[in-house]
N, C-alpha and C positions, 0 to 999 in steps of 0.2 A: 924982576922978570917972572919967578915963580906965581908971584901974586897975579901980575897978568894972564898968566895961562889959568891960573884957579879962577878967577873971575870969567873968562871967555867961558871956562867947563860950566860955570854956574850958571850964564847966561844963555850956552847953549840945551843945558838940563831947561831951564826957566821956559826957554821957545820951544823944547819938544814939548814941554808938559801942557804950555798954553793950546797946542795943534791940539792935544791930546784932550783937554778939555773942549778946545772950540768943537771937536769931533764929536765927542759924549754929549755935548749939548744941543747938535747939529739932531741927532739920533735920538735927542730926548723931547727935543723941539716935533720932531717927528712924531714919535710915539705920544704926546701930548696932543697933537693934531689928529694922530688916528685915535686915542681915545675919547678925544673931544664930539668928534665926528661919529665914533660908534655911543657917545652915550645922549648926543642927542637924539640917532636912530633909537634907541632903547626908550627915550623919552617918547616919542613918537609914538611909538608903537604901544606903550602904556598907554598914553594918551589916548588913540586908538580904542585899545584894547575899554578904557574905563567909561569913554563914549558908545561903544557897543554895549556894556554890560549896564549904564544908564538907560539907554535905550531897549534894552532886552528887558530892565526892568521896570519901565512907562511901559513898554507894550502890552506887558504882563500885569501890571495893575489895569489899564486899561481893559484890557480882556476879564480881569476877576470883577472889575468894577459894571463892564455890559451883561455880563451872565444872568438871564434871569432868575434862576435861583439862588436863594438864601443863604450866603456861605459864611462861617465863622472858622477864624484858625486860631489853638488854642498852642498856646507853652504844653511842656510836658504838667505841669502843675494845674491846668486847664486853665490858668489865664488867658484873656482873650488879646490878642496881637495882632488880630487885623477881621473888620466885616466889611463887606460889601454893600452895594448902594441899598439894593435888592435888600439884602437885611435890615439896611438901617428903616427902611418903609416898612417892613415888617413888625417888628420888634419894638419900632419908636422910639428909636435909639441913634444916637450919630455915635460914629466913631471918637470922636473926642473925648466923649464922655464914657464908653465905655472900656477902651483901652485898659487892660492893667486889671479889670474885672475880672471875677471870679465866674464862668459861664454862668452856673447855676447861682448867684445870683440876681439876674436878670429878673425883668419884673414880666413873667409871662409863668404857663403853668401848659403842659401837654401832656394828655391823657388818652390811651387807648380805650376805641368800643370795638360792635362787632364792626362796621365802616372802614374802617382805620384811627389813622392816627388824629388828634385834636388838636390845634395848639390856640390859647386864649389870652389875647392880648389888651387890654385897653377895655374891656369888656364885649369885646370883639373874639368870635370864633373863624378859625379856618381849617377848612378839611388839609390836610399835610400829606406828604410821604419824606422820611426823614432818614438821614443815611451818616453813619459816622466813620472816618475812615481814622485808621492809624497812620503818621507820617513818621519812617525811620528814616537813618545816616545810614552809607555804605556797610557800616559795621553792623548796622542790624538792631543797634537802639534804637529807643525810643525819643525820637526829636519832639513829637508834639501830633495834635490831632488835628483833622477838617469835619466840620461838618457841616452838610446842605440839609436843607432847610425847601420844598417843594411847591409853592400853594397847588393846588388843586381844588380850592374851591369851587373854581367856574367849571370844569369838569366832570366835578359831583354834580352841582346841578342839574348840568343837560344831560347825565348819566340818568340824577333822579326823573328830569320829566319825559325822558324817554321810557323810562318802565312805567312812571304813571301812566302816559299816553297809550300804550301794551295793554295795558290793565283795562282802559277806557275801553280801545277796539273791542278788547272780549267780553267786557261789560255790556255794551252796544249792542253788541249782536246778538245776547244774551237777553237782555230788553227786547229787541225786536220780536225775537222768538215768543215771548212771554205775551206782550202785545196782543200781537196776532192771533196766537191760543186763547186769551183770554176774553179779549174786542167781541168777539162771535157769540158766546154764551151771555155778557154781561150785557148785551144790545139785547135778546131776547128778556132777559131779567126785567129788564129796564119797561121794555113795553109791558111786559103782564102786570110791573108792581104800578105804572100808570094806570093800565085797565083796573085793577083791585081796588085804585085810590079811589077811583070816579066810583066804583061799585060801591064800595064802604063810605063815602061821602055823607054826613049825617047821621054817624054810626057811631059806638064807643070801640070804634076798633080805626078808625079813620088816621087816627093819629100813628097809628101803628105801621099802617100803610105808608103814610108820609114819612116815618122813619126809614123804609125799605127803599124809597124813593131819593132820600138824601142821602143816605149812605152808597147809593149806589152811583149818586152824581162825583161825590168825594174820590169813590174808585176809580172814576171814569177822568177825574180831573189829573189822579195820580197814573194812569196810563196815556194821560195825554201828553204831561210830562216828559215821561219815561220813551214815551215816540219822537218827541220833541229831541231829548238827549239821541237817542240811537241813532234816527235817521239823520244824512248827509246832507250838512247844510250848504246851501250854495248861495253864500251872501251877493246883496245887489249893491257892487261897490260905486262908493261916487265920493267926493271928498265932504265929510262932514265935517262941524265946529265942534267940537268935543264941550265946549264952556255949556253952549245950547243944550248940548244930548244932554249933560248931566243937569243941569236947569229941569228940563221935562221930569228928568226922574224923579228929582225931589219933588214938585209940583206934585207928581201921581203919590207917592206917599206922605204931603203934608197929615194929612190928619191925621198920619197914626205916629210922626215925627212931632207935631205938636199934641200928641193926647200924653207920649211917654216925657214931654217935659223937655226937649232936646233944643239943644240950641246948632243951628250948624254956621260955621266959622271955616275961613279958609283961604284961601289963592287963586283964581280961574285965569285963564289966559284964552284968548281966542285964536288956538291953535285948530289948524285942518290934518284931518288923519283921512285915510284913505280907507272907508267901510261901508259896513250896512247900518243906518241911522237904528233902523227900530231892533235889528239885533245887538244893535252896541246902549240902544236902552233897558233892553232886556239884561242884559250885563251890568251896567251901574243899577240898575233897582235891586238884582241880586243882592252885591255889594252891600249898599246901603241898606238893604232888609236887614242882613245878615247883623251889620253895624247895631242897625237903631234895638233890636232883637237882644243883644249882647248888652243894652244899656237899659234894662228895664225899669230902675230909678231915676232917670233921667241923665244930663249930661252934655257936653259937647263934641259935638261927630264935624271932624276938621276933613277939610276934599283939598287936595292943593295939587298944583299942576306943574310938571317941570318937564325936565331933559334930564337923561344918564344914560349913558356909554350908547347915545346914538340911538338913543330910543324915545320916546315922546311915553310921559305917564301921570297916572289919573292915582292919587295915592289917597286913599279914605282911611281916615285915622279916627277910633273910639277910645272910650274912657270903658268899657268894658272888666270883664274880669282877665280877660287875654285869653290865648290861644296856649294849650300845654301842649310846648315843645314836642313831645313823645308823638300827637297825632299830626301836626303838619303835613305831614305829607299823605295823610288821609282823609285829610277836610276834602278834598277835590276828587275822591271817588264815591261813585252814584249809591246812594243808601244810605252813608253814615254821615250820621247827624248825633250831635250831643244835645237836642233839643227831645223833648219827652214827644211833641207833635209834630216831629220835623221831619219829612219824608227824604232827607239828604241827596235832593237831585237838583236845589238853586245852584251852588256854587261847581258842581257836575257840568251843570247845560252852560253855567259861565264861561268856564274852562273852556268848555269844546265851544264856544263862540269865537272866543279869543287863539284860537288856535286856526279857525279856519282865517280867521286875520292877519294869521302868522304875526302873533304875539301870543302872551301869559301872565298868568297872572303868580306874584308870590304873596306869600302871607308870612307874616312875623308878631312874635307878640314884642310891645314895646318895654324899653328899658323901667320905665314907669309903671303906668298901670295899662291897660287893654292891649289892642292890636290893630295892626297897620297892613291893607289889604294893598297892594301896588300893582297897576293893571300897564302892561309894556305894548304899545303900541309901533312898528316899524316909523324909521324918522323918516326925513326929509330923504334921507340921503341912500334909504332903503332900497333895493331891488324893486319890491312889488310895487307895481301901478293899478290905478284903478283902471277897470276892463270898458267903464261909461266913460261919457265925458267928463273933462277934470272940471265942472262946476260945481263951483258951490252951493252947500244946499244949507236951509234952512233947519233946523232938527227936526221941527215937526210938519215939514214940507216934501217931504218924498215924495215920489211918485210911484 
């Protein structure tokens, strides 16, 4: 009987304890579901969270990648960790290959003048402005650096040919004045040293006379010039063949193209530009003078014709001694000539042709030897029209 009752107690301990688990497990089963449920929210919202911060950072390489300046970001060590598209055109450089680099060294070299800044690539120059910033942590270390990188090449340019152009105007006007002052007395010269020729005629002074007489045609040719440059030219547009125009020009200076030995070589295209025939032949003989002039042992004088950045161009290329870099940007003001007989108003009056064209001309000395004269004509696609009808003309067919 004892036994009995001990066994019911045992059985009855056994069903409380089972409640007592089926309870605990009831509550754990629970708890198991809410933290199931709260850590997939947790996942989620990581999730979330790691999809924004992928996103935040495609958006962000995208944006360093569209920027058009030059950006490099360096380690504390100045290793390079990341450039842009922008740089790698720059620099010549892709990122793959430079990664892990040590900035400085890069195969490029940047040097201050009075201008600014230089940076020299590939044998390639460009004007710069150049900025390096510090990138610190909250703390106030130093994490690493950025630096941009600017071109402004094409900036400088039209900065340069806007003070040249300055220069011209007052130059110009400056000529006129002179002209005019001078046109009066040298017209009376002119007649008395005619009268004195015929007077002296048959005489041991006659020659003397004819000397007063050619020096004075010389002068009179250099202020014809000098009227030419000053006064405002008012081109008679019509669409000309550029291949033609520059044809005519060599034709008018064969003989002294074949007396110095020259061969000329080249590219022509029978593209139409929008001008005045016989001022845009007055511009290629400039050119070309200037060329054949620079090559006085002979040589070959290349003309070749293209497109760039929307432009149509006439690119006259000698074997020369070149152009030093330091006067470039003085060949094209009225007077200066590095030639001992050169009255420095050809490539003057070229300019201002080419400008009433609304085009320019640059000059470059070649990686080799001489210089590369490039004449920009507005494209196809330009604003300016011609004012005549848009027929074509013949180069040496104007009317």
């Amino acid at each position: 009987m004892e036994k009995a009752v001990k066994l019911n107690e045992a059985f009855h301990s056994f069903t409380r304890a089972s409640k007592s688990l089926q309870t605990y497990y009831e509550k754990l089963k629970e708890r198991v579901h809410y933290l199931t449920e709260e850590l997939e929210r947790k996942n989620r919202q990581i999730s979330n969270a790691m999809l924004e911060v992928r996103e935040s950072k495609d958006y962000l390489h995208a944006v360093l990648q569209s920027i058009g300046e030059a950006m490099i970001v360096l380690d504390r060590a100045e290793r390079i960790t990341m450039i842009n598209t922008a740089a790698e055109d720059l620099l010549c450089n892709d990122s793959v290959n430079v990664k892990g680099k040590m900035f400085n060294d890069l195969d490029f070299s940047i040097e201050d003048n009075r201008s600014g800044a230089v940076l020299t690539v590939g044998g390639r120059k460009y004007d710069i402005i150049l900025s390096r910033s510090t990138v610190c942590n909250p703390e106030g270390s130093v994490h690493g650096y950025v630096i941009l990188i600017k071109d402004i090449t094409k900036l400088k340019e039209i900065e340069r040919r806007h003070e040249r152009n300055e220069r011209l105007i007052a130059m110009g006007e400056m000529a006129a004045k002179i002209v005019h002052e001078i046109r009066s007395p040298l017209c009376s010269i002119e007649l008395f040293s005619n009268m004195l020729s015929r007077d002296l005629e048959g005489t041991p002074h006659s020659e003397m006379a004819n000397g007063i007489s050619t020096g004075i045609k010389s002068l009179n040719n250099i202020l014809t010039n000098m009227l030419f440059f000053a006064k405002p030219q008012r081109p008679s547009l019509r669409n000309v063949n550029l291949s033609e125009a520059v044809e005519e020009s060599i034709k008018m200076l064969a003989p002294l193209i074949k007396s110095r030995g020259i061969k000329i070589t080249g590219k022509t295209a029978d593209v139409p530009v929008c001008g005045d025939v016989e001022l845009l032949k007055h511009v290629f003989m400039n050119i070309i003078l200037n060329a054949v002039q620079a090559m006085p042992e002979g040589g070959d004088l290349e003309i070749v014709m293209g497109e760039e950045n929307g432009f149509v161009t006439v690119a006259v290329i000698d074997e020369g001694e070149g152009i030093d870099p330091g006067i470039i940007e003085k060949i094209f003001d009225p007077f200066f000539s590095t030639k001992d007989t050169g009255t420095g108003l050809g490539l003057a009056i070229a300019h201002k042709i080419m400008q009433c064209h609304e085009g320019f001309i640059k000059a470059a000395k070649n990686s080799g030897k001489g210089s590369t004269f490039c004449i920009y004509f507005p494209g196809t696609g330009s604003a300016m029209k011609c004012k005549q009808e848009n027929i074509p003309e013949k180069a040496g067919k104007q009317s």
